[in-house]
MARGUFI-25363 format. One record per residue (C-alpha): x, y, z. Coordinates in steps of 0.05 Angstrom, whole numbers. Example, Ala and Ser with C-alpha at 12.3 -4.5 7.8 and 13.67 -1.06 7.14 Angstrom:
BEGIN
((246,-90,156))
((273,-21,143))
This chain:
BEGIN
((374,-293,473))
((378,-228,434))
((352,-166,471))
((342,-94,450))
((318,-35,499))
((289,27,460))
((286,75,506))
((266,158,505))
((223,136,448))
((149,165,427))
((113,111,419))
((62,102,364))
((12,47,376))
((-56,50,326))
((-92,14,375))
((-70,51,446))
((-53,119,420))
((10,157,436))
((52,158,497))
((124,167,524))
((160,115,538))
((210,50,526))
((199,-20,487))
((237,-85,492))
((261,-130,434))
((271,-205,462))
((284,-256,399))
((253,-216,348))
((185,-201,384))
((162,-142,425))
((164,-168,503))
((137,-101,537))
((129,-36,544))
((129,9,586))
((150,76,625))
((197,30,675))
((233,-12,639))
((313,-9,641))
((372,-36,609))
((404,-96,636))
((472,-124,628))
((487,-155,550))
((422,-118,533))
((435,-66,466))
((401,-3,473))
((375,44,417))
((364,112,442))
((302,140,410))
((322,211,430))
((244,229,431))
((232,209,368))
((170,167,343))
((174,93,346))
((119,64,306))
((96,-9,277))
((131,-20,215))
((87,-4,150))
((54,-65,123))
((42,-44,41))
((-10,-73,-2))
((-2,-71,-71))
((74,-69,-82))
((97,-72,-162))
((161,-109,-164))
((175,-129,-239))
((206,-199,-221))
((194,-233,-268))
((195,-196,-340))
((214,-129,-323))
((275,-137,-277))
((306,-64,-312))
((243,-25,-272))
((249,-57,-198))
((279,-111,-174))
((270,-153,-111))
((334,-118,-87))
((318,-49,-101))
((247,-56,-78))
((265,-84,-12))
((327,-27,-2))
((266,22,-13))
((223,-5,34))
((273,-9,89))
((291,65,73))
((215,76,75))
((202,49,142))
((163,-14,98))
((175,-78,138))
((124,-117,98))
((111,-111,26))
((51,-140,6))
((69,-146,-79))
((26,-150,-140))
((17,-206,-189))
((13,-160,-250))
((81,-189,-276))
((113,-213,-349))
((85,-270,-343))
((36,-254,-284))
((41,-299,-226))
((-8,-347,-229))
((20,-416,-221))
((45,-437,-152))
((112,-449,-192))
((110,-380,-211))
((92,-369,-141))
((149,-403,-107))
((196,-369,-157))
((173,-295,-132))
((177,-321,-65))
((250,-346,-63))
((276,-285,-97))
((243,-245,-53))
((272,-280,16))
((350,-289,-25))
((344,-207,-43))
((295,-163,6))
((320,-149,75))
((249,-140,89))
((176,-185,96))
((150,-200,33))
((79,-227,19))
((59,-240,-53))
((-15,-248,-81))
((-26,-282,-139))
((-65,-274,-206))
((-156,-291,-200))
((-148,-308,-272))
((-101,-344,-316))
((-57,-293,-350))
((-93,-240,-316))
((-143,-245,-371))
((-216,-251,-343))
((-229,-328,-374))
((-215,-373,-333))
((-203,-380,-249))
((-124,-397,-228))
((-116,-461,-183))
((-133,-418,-121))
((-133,-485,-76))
((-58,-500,-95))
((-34,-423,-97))
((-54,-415,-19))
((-23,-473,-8))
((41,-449,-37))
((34,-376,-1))
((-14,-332,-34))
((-23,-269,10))
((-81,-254,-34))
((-124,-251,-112))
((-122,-203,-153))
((-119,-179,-228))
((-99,-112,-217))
((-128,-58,-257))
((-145,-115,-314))
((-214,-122,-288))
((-248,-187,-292))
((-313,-159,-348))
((-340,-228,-351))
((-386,-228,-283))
((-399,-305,-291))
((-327,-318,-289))
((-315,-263,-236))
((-379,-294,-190))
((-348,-368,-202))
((-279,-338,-172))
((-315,-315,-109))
((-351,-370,-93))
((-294,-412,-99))
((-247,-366,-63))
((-299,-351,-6))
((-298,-436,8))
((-224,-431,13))
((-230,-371,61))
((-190,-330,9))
((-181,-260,10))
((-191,-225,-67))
((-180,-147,-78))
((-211,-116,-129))
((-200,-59,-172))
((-261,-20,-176))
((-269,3,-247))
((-307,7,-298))
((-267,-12,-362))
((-301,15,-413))
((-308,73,-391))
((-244,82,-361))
((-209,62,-418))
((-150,108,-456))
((-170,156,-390))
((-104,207,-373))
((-153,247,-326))
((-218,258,-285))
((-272,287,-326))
((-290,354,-307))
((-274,430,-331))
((-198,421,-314))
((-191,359,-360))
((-229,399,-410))
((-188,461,-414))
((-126,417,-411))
((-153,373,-483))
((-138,316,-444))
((-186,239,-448))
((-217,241,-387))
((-264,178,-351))
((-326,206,-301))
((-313,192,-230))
((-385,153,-236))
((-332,90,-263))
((-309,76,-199))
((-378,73,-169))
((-404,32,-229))
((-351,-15,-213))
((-354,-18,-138))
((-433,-26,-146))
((-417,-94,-201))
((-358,-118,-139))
((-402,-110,-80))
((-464,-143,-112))
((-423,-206,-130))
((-388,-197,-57))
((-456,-194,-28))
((-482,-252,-67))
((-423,-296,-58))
((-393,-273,18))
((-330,-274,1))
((-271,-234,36))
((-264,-171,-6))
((-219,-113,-9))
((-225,-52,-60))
((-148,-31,-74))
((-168,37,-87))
((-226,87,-64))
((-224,152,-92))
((-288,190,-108))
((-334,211,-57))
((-385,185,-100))
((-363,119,-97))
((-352,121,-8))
((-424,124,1))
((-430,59,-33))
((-373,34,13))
((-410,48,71))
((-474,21,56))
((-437,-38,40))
((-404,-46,115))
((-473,-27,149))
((-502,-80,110))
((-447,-125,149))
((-408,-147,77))
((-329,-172,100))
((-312,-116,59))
((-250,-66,70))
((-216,-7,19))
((-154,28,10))
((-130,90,-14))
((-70,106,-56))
((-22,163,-20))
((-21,192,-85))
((-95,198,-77))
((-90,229,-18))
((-44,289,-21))
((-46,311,-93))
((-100,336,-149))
((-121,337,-209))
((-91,407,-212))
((-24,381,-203))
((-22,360,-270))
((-37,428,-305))
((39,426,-330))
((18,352,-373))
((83,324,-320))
((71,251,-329))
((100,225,-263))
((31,251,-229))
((-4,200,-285))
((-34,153,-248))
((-84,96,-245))
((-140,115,-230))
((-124,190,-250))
((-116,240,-188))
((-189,270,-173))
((-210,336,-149))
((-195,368,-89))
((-267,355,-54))
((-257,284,-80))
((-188,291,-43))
((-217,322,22))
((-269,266,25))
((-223,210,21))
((-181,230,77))
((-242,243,117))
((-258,175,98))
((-191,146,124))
((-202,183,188))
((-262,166,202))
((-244,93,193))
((-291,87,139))
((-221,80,89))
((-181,20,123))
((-113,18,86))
((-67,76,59))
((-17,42,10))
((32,68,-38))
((17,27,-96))
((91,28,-118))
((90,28,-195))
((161,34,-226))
((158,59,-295))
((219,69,-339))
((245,130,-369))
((217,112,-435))
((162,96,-421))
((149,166,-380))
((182,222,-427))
((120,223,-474))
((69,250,-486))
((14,257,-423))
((-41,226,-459))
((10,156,-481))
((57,156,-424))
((58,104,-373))
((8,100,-315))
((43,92,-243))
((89,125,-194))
((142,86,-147))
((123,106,-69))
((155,60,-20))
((210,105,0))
((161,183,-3))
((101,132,27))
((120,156,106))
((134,225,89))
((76,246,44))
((29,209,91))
((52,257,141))
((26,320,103))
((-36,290,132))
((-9,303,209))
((23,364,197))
((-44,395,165))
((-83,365,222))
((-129,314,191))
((-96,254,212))
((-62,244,294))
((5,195,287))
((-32,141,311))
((-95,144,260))
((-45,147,205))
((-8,82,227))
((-80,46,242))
((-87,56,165))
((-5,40,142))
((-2,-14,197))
((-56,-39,234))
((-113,-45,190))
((-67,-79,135))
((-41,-131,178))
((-107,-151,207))
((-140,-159,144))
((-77,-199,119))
((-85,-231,190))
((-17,-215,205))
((8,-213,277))
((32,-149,264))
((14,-72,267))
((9,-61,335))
((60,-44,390))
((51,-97,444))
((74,-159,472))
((78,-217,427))
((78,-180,364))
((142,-186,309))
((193,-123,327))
((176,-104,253))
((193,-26,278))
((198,46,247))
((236,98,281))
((225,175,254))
((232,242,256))
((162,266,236))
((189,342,238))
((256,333,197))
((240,379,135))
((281,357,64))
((274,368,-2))
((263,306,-47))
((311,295,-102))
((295,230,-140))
((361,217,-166))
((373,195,-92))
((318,137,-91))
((329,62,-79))
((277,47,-127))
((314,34,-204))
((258,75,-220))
((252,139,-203))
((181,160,-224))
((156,201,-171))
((106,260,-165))
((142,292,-105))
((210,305,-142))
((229,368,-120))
((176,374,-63))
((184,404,8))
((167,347,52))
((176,332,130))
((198,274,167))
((255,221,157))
((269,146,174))
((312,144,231))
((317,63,226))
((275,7,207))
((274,-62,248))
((250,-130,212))
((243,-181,265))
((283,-143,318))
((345,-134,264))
((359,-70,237))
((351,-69,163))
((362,8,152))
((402,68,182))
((408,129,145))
């Protein structure tokens, strides 16, 4: 029997709040904790030296490019940034070269990942072949083989026959599908949120009333089929009052937020810097405000980082051509705490939304801080101020908004299963 005492630590549970205290690893799982517990003899002890110890950060919507794109992120790097990140589960995307729709493809993604990442990795698979809006993947057989989830990313199914005939099928298999809610059309060549900013800059800009439109099309088809549903992204305070009425109404429906989303602009990209180009584009600052409102509140479930490696090419053009996406899972922890230091978010409302609410709706065991859950841990220093420099990133990417930025609070360690995976 393996057992680990962390003691002197500030624990961080989502669902008890915060409190002072010790925990105790036995085989992997959390077996208490509590003010009096003690080491024994053979027992290893971490010293948390005050620090916060908090559920490890379960990530929906993870871009690894295995298979096509293995020069961007790889298993291995993806996994080294998660540990760094305090990430114990990544939760990756099926919008791959080819995309992963075939439970061969499937099992391929998965056995890379367990041969390269020190840490959990959960893939979802493809709602169409090819990611192409025509015609539904074997969803039956892809469960089977360890779909976390369905989804075509941000290539939204248009066709709402074939999108209706995937929720009705996926709501008999008790599947879960995330959407992206969008509308294409209008969306489409968009580099920014419409509005006098966008203007000024001469930049193509998409109204914020797309997301709504497309959150209106997903919830009517959610309502009419009852299917599990989760909106990746939320971003417009126009389109959160559709979210509500949609939970009051009793829908099984949950949303996430980008942390991109929730500590930057659209000012932010007044100097046309493409590594704050991102899908959808960052909104205003009320739009901003609301959303984290939202996640406090509750009414926002997930924060994720929606890690999207781009390559140096594909970044040093032009604002207007360059590549959507930013990579997150290492600046995911320390951005998010922006939110505590400015006092919108307590420790433990921020980890319901990185840890908790993600697990449950993956119906995960993890998230929490009690007995019987995985020791999937992150230990940090939510005060340890550092300026970012990218060229230090895990990631083979290294497309981030926060180059440069003042941020606050480091990874101490990272636990997957009661093993350390990461140490500074």
């Amino acid at each position: 029997m393996t057992r680990t005492l962390f003691r002197n630590a500030r624990l961080i549970d989502p669902d008890g709040g915060e409190s002072t205290g010790a925990l105790l690893v036995e085989n992997g799982e959390i077996a208490a904790v509590g003010l009096d517990l003690a080491p024994e003899g053979g027992m290893e002890t971490v010293d948390c030296g005050g620090k916060c110890l908090a559920p490890g950060i379960v990530d929906i919507g993870v871009k690894v490019s295995e298979p096509g794109e293995r020069h961007k992120e790889s298993f291995g790097s993806a996994g080294l940034a998660a540990a760094a990140g305090g990430v114990t589960t990544m939760v990756t995307r099926p919008d791959t070269l080819p995309a992963i729709d075939t439970p061969e493809t499937l099992e391929f993604v998965t056995r890379r990942a367990n041969e390269a990442a020190p840490v959990r990795v959960l893939p979802m698979a493809a709602l169409t072949k090819g990611r192409q809006g025509r015609e539904m993947v074997e969803i039956g057989f892809l469960l089977d083989a360890g779909a976390a989830a369905f989804t075509d990313c941000d290539a939204v199914v248009t066709d709402t026959k074939v999108f209706s005939r995937c929720l009705t099928y996926a709501r008999s298999l008790g599947a879960l599908v995330i959407g992206h809610p969008q509308d294409p059309g209008l969306s489409a060549g968009a580099a920014a949120t419409s509005g006098k900013f966008a203007s000024l800059r001469g930049l193509p800009a998409v109204s914020q009333m797309a997301e709504r439109m497309g959150l209106d099309r997903d919830l009517a088809v959610v309502e009419m089929t009852g299917v599990r549903y989760h909106a990746d992204q939320i971003t417009t305070a126009r389109a959160l009052k559709r979210l509500e009425r949609a939970k009051e109404a009793g829908l099984d429906v949950t949303a996430g937020v980008s942390i991109h989303h929730l500590t930057l602009n659209e000012l932010d990209i007044g100097d046309y810097r493409t590594f704050f180009k991102v899908k959808p584009p960052l909104r205003s600052e009320d739009d901003r405000r609301a959303a984290v409102e939202a996640v406090a509140s509750g009414l926002i479930d997930v924060i994720s980082s929606m890690h999207t490696p781009q390559d140096e090419e594909s970044k040093r053009l032009p604002f207007e051509e360059a590549a959507s996406g930013a990579v997150a899972l290492e600046t995911l922890l320390p951005a998010a705490l922006r939110l505590y230091h400015s006092g919108d978010l307590s420790l433990p409302q921020l980890f319901r939304a990185l840890s908790a609410a993600p697990a449950r709706r993956l119906g995960l065991p993890g998230g929490r801080l009690a007995a019987g859950a995985p020791a999937d841990l992150v230990l940090f220093d939510p005060d340890a101020p550092f300026v970012l420099d990218r060229a230090t990133l895990r990631s083979k990417s290294k497309n981030t908004p926060f180059d440069g930025a003042r941020l606050q609070g480091r990874v101490l360690g990272t636990w997957v299963g009661g093993n350390r995976v990461f140490a500074p």
